[in-house]
C-alpha positions in Angstrom: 0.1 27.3 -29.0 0.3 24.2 -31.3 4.0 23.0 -31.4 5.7 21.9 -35.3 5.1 18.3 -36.1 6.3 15.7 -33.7 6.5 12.1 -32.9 3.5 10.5 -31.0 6.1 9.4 -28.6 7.7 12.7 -28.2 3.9 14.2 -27.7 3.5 11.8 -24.8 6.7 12.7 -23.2 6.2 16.0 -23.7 2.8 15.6 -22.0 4.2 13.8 -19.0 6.4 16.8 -18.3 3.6 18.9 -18.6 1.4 17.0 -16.0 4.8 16.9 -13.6 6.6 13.5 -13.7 10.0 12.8 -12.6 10.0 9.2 -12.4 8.9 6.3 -14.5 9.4 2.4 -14.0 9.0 -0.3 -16.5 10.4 -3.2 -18.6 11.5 -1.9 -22.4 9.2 -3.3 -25.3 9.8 -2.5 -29.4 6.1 -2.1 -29.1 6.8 1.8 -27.6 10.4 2.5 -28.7 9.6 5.6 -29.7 8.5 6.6 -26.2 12.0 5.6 -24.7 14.0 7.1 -27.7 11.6 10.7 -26.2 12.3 9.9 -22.7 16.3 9.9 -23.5 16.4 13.5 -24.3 13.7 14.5 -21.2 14.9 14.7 -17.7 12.0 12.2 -16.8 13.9 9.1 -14.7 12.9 5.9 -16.5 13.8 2.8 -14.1 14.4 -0.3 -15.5 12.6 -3.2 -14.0 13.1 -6.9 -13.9 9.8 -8.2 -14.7 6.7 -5.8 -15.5 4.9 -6.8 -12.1 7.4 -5.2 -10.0 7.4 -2.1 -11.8 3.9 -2.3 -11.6 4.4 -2.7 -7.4 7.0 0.8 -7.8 4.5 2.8 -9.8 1.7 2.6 -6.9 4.3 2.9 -4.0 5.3 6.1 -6.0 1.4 6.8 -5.9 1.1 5.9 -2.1 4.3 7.8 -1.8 3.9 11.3 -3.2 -0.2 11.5 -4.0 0.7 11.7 -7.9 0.2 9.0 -10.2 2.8 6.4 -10.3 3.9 6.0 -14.3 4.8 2.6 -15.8 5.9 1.8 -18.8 5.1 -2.1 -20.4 5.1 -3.9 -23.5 1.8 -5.5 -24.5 0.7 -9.1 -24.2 2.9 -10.8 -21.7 4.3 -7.4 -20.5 0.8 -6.3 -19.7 -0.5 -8.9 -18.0 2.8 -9.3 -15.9 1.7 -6.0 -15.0 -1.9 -6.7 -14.3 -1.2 -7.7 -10.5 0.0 -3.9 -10.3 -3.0 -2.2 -11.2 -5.4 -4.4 -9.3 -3.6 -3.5 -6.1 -3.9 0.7 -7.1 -7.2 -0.3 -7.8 -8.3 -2.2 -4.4 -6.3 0.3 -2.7 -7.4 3.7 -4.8 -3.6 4.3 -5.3 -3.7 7.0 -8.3 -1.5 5.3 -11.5 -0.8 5.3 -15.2 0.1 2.3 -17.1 1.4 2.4 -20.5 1.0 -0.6 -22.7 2.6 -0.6 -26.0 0.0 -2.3 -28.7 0.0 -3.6 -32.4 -0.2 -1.3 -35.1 -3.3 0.0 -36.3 -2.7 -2.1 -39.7 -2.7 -5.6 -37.8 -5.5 -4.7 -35.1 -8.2 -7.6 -34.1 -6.4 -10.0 -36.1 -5.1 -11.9 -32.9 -1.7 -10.4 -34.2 1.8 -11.2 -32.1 1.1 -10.6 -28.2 -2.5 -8.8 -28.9 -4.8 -8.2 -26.2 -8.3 -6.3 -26.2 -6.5 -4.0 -22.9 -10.6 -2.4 -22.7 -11.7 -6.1 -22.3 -8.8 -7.5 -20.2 -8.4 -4.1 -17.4 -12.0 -3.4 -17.4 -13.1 -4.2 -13.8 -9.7 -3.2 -12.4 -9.5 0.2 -14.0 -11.0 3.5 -13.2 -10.8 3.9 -17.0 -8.9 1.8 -20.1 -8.6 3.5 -23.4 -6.7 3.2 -26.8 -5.2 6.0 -28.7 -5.6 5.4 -32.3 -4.7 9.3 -33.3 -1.3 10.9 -32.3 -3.1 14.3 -32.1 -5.1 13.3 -29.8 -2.2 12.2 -27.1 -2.5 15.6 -25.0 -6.4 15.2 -24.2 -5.9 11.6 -23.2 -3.0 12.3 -21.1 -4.8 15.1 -19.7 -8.2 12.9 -18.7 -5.8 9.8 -17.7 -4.2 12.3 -14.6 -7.5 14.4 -14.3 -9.4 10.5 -13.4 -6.8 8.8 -11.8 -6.8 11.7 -9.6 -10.3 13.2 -8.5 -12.9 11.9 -6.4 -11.6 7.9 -5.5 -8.0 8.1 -6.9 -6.9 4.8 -8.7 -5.5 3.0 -11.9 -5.9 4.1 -15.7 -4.5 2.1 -18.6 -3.8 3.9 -22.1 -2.4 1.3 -24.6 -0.3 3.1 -27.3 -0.7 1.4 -30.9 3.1 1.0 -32.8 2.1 3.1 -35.7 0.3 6.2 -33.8 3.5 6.6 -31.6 5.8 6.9 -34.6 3.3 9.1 -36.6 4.3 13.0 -36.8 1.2 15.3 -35.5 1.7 19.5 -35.7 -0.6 19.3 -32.2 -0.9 22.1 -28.9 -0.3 21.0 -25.6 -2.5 20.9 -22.5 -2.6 22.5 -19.5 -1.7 20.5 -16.4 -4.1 18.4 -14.5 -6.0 19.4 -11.6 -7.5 17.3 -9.4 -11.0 17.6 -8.3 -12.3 16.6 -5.0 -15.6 17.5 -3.3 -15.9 19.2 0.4 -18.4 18.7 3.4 -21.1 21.6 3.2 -21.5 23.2 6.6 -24.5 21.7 7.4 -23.0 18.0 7.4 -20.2 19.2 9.7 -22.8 20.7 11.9 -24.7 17.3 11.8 -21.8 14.9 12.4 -21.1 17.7 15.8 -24.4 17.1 16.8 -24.4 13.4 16.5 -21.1 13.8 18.5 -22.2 15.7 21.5 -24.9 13.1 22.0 -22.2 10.2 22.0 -21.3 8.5 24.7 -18.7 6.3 22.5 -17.6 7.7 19.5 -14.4 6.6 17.8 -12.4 7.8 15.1 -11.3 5.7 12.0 -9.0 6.8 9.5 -8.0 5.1 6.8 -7.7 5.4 2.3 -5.8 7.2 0.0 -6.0 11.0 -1.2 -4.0 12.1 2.3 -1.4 14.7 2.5 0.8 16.1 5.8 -1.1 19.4 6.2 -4.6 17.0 6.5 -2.9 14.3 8.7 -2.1 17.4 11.0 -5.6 19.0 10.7 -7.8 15.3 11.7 -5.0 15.2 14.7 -5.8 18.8 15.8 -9.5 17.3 15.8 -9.3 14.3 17.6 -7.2 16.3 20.1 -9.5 19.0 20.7 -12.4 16.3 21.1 -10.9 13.8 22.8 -11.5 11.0 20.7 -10.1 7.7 20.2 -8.1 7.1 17.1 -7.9 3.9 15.1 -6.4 3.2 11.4 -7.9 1.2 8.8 -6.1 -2.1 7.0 -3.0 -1.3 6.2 -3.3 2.7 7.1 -1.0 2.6 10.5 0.9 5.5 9.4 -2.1 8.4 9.3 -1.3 9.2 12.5 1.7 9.2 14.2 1.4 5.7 16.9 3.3 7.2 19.2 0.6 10.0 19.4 -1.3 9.6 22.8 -4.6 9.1 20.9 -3.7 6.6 18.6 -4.9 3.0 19.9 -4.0 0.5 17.1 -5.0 -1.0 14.0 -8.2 -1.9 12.5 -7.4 -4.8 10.1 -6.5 -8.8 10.2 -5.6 -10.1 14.0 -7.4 -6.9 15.1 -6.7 -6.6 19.1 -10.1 -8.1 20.4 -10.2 -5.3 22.8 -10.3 -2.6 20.1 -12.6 -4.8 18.2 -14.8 -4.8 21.1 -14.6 -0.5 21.2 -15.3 -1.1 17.5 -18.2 -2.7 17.8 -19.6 -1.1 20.7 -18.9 2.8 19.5 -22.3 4.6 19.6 -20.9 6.8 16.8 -18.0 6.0 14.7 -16.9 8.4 12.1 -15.4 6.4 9.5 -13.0 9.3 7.6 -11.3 7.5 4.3 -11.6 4.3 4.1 -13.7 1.7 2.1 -15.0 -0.6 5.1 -13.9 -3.2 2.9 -14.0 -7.1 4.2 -10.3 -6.6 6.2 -11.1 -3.3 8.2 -14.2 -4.9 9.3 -13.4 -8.7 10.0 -15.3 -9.9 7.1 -18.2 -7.1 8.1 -18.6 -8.5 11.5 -17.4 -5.4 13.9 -19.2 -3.5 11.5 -22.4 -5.3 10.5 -23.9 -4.6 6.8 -25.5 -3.0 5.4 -27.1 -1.5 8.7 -24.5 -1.3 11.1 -25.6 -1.1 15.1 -23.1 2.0 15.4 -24.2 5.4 14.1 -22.0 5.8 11.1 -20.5 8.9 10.0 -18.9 7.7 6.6 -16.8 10.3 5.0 -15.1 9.4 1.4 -14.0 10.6 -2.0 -16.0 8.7 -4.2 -19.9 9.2 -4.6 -20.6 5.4 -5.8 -18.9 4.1 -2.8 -21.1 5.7 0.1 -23.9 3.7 0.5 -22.8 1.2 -2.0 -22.3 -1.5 1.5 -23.3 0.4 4.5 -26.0 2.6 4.8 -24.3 5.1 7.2 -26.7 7.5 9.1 -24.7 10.8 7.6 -22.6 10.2 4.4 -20.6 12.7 3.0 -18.5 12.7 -0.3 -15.1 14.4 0.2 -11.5 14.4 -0.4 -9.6 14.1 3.1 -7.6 17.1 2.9 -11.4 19.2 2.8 -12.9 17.0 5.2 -10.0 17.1 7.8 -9.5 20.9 7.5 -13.6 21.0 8.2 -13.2 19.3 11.1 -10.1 20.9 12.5 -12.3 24.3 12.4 -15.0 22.6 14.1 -16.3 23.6 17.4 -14.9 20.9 20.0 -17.5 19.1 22.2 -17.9 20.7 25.4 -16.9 18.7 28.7 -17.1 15.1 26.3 -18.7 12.5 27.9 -16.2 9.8 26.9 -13.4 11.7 28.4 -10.5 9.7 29.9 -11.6 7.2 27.8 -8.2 7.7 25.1 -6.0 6.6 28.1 -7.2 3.7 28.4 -7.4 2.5 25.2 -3.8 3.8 24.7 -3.4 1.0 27.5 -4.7 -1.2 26.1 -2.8 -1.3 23.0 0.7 -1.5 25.0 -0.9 -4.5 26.9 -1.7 -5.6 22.7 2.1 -4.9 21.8 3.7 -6.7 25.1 6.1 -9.4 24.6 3.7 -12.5 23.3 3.6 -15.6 25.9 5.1 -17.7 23.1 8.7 -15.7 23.5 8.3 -15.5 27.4 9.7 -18.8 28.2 13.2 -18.3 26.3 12.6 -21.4 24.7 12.6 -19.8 21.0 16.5 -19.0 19.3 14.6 -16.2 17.4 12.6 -13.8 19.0 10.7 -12.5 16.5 8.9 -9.4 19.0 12.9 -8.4 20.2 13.6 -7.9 16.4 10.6 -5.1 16.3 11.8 -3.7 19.4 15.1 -3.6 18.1 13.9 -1.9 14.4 12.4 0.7 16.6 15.4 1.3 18.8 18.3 1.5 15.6 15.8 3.0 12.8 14.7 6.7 12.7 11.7 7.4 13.9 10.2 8.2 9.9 11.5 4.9 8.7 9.6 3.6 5.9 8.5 0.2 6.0 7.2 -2.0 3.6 5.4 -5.5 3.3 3.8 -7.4 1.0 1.0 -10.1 2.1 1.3 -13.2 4.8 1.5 -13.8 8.2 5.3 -12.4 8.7 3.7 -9.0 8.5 1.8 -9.5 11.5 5.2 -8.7 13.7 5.0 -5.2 11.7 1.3 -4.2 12.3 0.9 -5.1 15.8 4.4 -4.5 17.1 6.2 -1.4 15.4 5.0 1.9 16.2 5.1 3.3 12.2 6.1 7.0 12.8 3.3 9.2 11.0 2.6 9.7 7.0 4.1 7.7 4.6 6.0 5.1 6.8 4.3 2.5 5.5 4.1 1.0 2.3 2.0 -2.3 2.2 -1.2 -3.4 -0.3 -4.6 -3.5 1.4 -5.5 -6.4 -1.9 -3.1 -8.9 0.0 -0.8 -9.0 -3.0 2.3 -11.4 -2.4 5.6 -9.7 -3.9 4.8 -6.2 -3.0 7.5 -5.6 -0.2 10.9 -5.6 -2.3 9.8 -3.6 -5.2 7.9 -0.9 -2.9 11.2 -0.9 -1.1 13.4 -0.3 -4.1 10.8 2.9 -5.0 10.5 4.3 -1.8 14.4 4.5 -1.9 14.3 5.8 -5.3 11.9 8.5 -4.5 13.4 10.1 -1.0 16.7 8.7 -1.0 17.4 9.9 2.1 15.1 8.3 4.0 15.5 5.0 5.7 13.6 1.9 4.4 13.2 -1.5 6.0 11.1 -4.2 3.5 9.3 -6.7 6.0 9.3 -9.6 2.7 8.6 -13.7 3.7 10.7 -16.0 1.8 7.7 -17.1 -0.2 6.9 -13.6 -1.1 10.3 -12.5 -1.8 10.9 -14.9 -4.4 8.3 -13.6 -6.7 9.9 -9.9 -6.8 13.3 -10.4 -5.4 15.0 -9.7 -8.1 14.3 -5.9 -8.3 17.7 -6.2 -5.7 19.3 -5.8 -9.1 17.1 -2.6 -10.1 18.4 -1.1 -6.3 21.9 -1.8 -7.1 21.7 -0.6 -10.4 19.8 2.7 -9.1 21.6 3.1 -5.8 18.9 2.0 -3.6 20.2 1.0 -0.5 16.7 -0.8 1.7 17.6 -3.3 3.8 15.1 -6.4 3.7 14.5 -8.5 6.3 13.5 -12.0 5.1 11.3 -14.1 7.1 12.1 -17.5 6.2 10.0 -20.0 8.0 10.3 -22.4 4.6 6.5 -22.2 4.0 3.5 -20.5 3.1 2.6 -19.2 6.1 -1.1 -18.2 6.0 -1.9 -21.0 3.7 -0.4 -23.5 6.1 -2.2 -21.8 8.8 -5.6 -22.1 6.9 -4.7 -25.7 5.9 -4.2 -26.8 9.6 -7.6 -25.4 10.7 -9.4 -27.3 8.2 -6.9 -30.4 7.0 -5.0 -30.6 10.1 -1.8 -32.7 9.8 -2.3 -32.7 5.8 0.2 -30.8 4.5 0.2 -30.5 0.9 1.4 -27.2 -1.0 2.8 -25.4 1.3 6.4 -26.3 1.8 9.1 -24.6 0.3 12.7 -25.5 -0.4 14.6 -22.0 -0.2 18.0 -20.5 -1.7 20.6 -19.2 0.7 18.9 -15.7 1.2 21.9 -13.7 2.3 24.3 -15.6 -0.6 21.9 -14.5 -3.2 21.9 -10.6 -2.1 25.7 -10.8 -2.1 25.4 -11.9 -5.8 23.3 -9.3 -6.8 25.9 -6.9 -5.4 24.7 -6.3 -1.7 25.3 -7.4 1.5 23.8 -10.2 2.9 23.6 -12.0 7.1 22.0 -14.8 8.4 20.5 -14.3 12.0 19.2 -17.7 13.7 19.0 -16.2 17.5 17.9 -12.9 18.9 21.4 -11.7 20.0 22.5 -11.6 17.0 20.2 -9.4 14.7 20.5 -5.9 16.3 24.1 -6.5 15.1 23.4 -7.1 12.2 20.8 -4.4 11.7 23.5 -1.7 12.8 25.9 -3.2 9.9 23.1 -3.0 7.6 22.4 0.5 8.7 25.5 1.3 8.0 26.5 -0.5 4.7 23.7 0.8 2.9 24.2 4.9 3.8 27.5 4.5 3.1 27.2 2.3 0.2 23.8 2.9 -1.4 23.3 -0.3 -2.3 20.5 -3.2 -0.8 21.4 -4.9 2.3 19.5 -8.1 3.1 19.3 -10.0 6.7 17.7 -13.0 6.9 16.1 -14.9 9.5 15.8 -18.2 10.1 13.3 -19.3 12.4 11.0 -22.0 13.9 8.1 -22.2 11.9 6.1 -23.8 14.2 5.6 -20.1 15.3 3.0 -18.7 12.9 1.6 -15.7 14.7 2.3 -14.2 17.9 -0.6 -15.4 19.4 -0.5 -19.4 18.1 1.3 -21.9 17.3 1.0 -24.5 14.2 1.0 -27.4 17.2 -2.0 -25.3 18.8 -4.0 -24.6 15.6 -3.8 -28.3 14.1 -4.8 -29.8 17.8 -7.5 -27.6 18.6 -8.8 -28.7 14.5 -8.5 -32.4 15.2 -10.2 -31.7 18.0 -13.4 -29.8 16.6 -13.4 -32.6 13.9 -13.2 -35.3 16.4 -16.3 -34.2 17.6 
C-alpha cells in the first residue's frame, strides 16, 4: 500500500522500523537533519556519540551483540571518515552494519563542494556494498537490499550516503517487507563425507570461530563435539562460542597461542574448521595451518562462497550459515568407539597447565599481579559477564586467563583496532542493561575512545573499565625491542590521572598499584554501577617492564642484542 507523500527522512525511518531497529548511535550532522527530526517522533533509540569512530565501534558491538545490523548515523566528510575505522573492523570481522552518511545536495555534487567525498570511492574495499540514493522513492528498496546484504551469506558493513535535498524531498511511495536473511545449508552428502573423513581420523579437532552464530547453534555444535568426542578450540577473538568451562573446550586459537595447542593444531589429521576465515591471526601468520595446501585434512565450513578456497584449498568445503551447519552436525551419526578418545582430557589439561599462575608473578616480587586480577574478575563477576577489549598486549591477561562464559561474553575486534574496548562497553550496556560488563582498555587505547564515558553517563550505562596503564605502547614497544633493542623512540606515553578523569565525567574512579587491593575495589565497582547505572573506572598501575605473561621487556631486548651481537 503506497503511504501519502512524505519526507525522505521520514521514509528512512519508517523503513528502519520496518526492518526492526531499536537502537541507533551516531554524531548529529545538518547534512541529515531531516532523519533526526523522523527519529524524534519513532520509538527508534538514537545514542549520541562523542566522536563518529566510537559510534562506529557501538554499531558493530550491537551487530556482534544481537546478529542484526548495528545502525549509525554520521555526517559526511570528517564525520565519515571518523567513522571509517568502524566499518573496517565489521568488515574484517563480518560483523553485519549500516552506516548512514549524510551527503551534499544533488545541486552541488562533484564540485568538491563543503566536506564532499565520492563514499563509492572512499568505502569501496571495506564494504560489502556502498551506494547513493539520489531518489526519495527509492529509500524502501535500498533499505531493504542494505539489510538483505549486510545479512546473508558473509554478514558485514554497507554504507548508503543520503544526499541533503533527497532527504527533505516529499515522495507518495509503498513500503517494503522486512528483510530476510539468506544463508546456504550443507547437503547431505557433505555431512556424510566430513563423517567419513572423521571415522578414519586418528586426530581430528574442532575449530570454531566467525560471525552469523546464535544460542540454539552454539548448543547444537556442543551436542556434536560431545557426542564425538572431539576437541574444541576457538578462533581469534571467538573464546565465547563455547562455554570455557565446558570439558571440551581447550583454549584459543589466535596471538600467544599455547604452543601445546599449536602443536594439536598442526598435527590434527582432520580439522574441521566451522566459521572462521583462517585469516593471518588464527593461524600464526599461516604457519599451524600452512597455505594454500595445508598438511591437515581440512573440512572448511563458511557462509560466504568467495571465501572457501580463496587461501586454503580444503579437502571438503562447504558454504553455510552456522546455525544450518551446526544443526547438521548435531543430527549426525556419532563416530563409533572414536579413536582419539580420552584425548579431550588431556588437552583440557593442558590448558589449565596454559592458564597457571605465570613464573613472572611466582616470586612475589611484582606489587601488581596482573593473573590474581583475572582470577579475581572470575570469582566477583557472573559467570555471563561481558567483556570487552580493544587491541594490544593488555588483552593477553583476558584471552589466556579468563574463562569467558559461553555466547556473547566477549566483545573484541579480530582487525586489531585500538579504541574498541570503551565504546563496545558503553553498547553492550546499552543493549542488555542487565548484564554485567567489564572493558579490558590499555591507557594508550583508552584515550582514543574514552570519552564515550560521557555517552554511558548520559545513557545510564554503568561498565566498569579496567585501565591497564603501563605508560606505553605495549606491542609496539615489544616489537621495537626485538628489533631496536634499547632504542626507544615513540612509544612512551605521559598519562592523565585515569580514575580523576572518570570521576569528572560523572563516575567513579580507583587507583590499584598492588594485588590486595583490586578485588576491593572491583566489589565497590560492582556495586556502584548496579546501584548507580553510571561507568565505574579502576585503574592499574603497574610495572611495565612486564609486557606479557610469558616475558619481560629486560628478557626481549637482551635476548635481541644478543642475536644482533652475533
Amino acid at each position: 500500500m503506497t503511504h501519502p507523500s512524505r519526507s525522505g527522512g521520514q521514509i528512512l525511518v519508517d523503513a528502519l522500523k520496518i526492518h526492526g531497529v531499536d537502537t541507533a548511535f551516531g554524531v548529529p550532522g545538518e547534512s541529515y537533519l531531516d532523519v533526526l527530526d523522523a527519529l524524534h517522533e519513532s520509538d527508534i533509540r538514537f545514542v549520541i556519540n562523542r566522536q563518529e569512530g566510537g559510534a562506529a565501534f557501538m554499531a558493530d558491538a550491537y551487530g556482534k551483540m544481537t546478529g542484526k545490523p548495528g545502525i549509525c548515523f554520521v555526517t559526511r566528510g570528517p564525520g565519515a571518515t571518523n567513522a571509517s575505522i568502524g566499518v573496517h573492523t565489521a568488515y574484517q570481522d563480518s560483523t553485519p552494519m549500516i552506516l548512514f552518511i549524510g551527503q551534499v545536495g544533488g545541486d552541488f555534487i562533484d564540485r568538491e563542494a563543503f566536506q564532499e567525498v565520492d563514499y563509492r570511492r572512499m568505502y569501496g574495499q571495506m564494504a560489502k556494498w556502498v551506494a547513493q540514493i539520489d531518489r526519495a522513492e527509492r529509500i524502501p528498496e535500498y533499505l531493504a537490499r542494505a539489510f538483505q546484504v549486510a545479512t546473508s551469506g558473509r554478514q558485514g558493513p554497507v554504507v548508503l550516503a543520503l544526499p541533503e535535498d533527497m532527504l527533505v524531498r516529499q515522495a507518495a511511495v509503498a513500503d517494503t517487507r522486512r528483510y530476510q536473511p539468506v544463508q546456504a545449508s550443507p547437503s547431505q552428502a557433505q555431512v556424510d563425507t566430513l563423517r567419513a573423513m572423521l571415522a578414519g581420523a586418528r586426530r581430528p579437532l574442532l575449530l570454531l570461530g566467525g560471525s552469523g552464530w546464535t544460542g540454539q547453534a552454539c548448543a547444537d555444535i556442543a551436542r556434536f563435539a560431545e557426542a564425538n568426542q572431539l576437541p574444541v578450540a576457538c578462533a581469534f577473538r571467538y573464546q565465547d562460542l563455547l562455554d570455557n568451562d565446558h570439558p571440551h573446550y581447550i583454549g584459543d586459537v589466535g596471538i600467544g597461542i599455547n604452543p601445546k595447542l599449536a602443536a594439536r593444531v598442526r598435527d590434527a589429521d582432520v580439522l574441521i574448521a566451522l566459521g572462521p576465515r583462517l585469516g593471518e591471526m588464527t593461524t600464526s601468520g599461516y604457519s599451524v595451518i600452512e597455505a594454500p595446501l595445508p598438511r591437515q585434512r581440512l573440512v572448511h565450513i563458511h557462509a560466504s562462497m568467495e571465501e572457501l578456497g580463496s587461501v586454503y584449498q580444503a579437502e571438503l568445503m562447504i558454504a553455510s550459515g552456522m546455525p544450518q551447519a551446526a544443526a547438521m552436525l548435531a543430527a549426525m551419526a556419532p563416530v563409533e568407539a572414536p579413536a582419539w578418545a580420552g584425548s579431550v582430557t588431556q588437552a583440557k589439561e593442558e590448558l589449565r597447565a596454559w592458564q597457571a599462575r605465570p613464573a613472572i608473578f611466582q616470586d612475589g616480587q611484582a606489587p601488581l599481579d596482573l593473573w590474581q586480577v583475572v582470577q579475581h574478575i572470575d570469582a566477583l563477576a557472573p559467570h555471563d559477564t561481558i567483556i570487552t577489549n580493544g587491541a594490544g598486549n593488555y588483552a593477553t591477561w583476558a584471552h589466556r586467563f579468563h574463562r569467558y562464559g559461553g555466547m556473547r561474553t566477549q566483545l573484541a575486534p579480530t582487525s586489531g583496532a585500538m579504541g574498541y574496548s570503551v565504546p563496545a562497553g558503553v553498547a553492550a550496556k546499552v543493549i542488555d542493561p542487565q548484564r554485567t560488563v567489564i572493558t579490558f582498555a590499555g591507557d594508550g587505547e583508552f584515550m582514543m575512545n574514552g570519552q564515550e564515558l560521557a555517552t554511558a553517563v548520559q545513557y545510564g550505562a554503568g561498565v566498569i573499565v579496567i585501565v591497564f596503564n603501563n605508560r606505553m605502547f605495549g606491542t609496539i614497544r615489544m616489537h621495537q625491542e626485538r628489533e631496536y633493542p634499547g632504542r626507544v623512540s615513540g612509544t612512551d606515553l605521559e598519562n592523565p590521572d585515569f580514575a580523576a578523569l572518570a570521576q569528572a565525567y560523572g563516575g567513579q574512579g580507583e587507583i590499584v598499584e598492588r594485588t590486595a587491593q583490586f578485588a576491593p575495589a572491583l566489589q565497590r565497582a560492582l556495586s556502584f554501577t548496579r546501584e548507580n547505572n553510571l561507568p565505574a573506572v579502576i585503574e592499574l598501575r603497574y610495572d611495565g617492564n612486564l609486557i606479557t605473561p610469558g616475558a619481560t621487556l629486560d628478557t626481549i631486548r637482551a635476548n635481541a642484542a644478543k642475536e644482533k651481537a652475533k
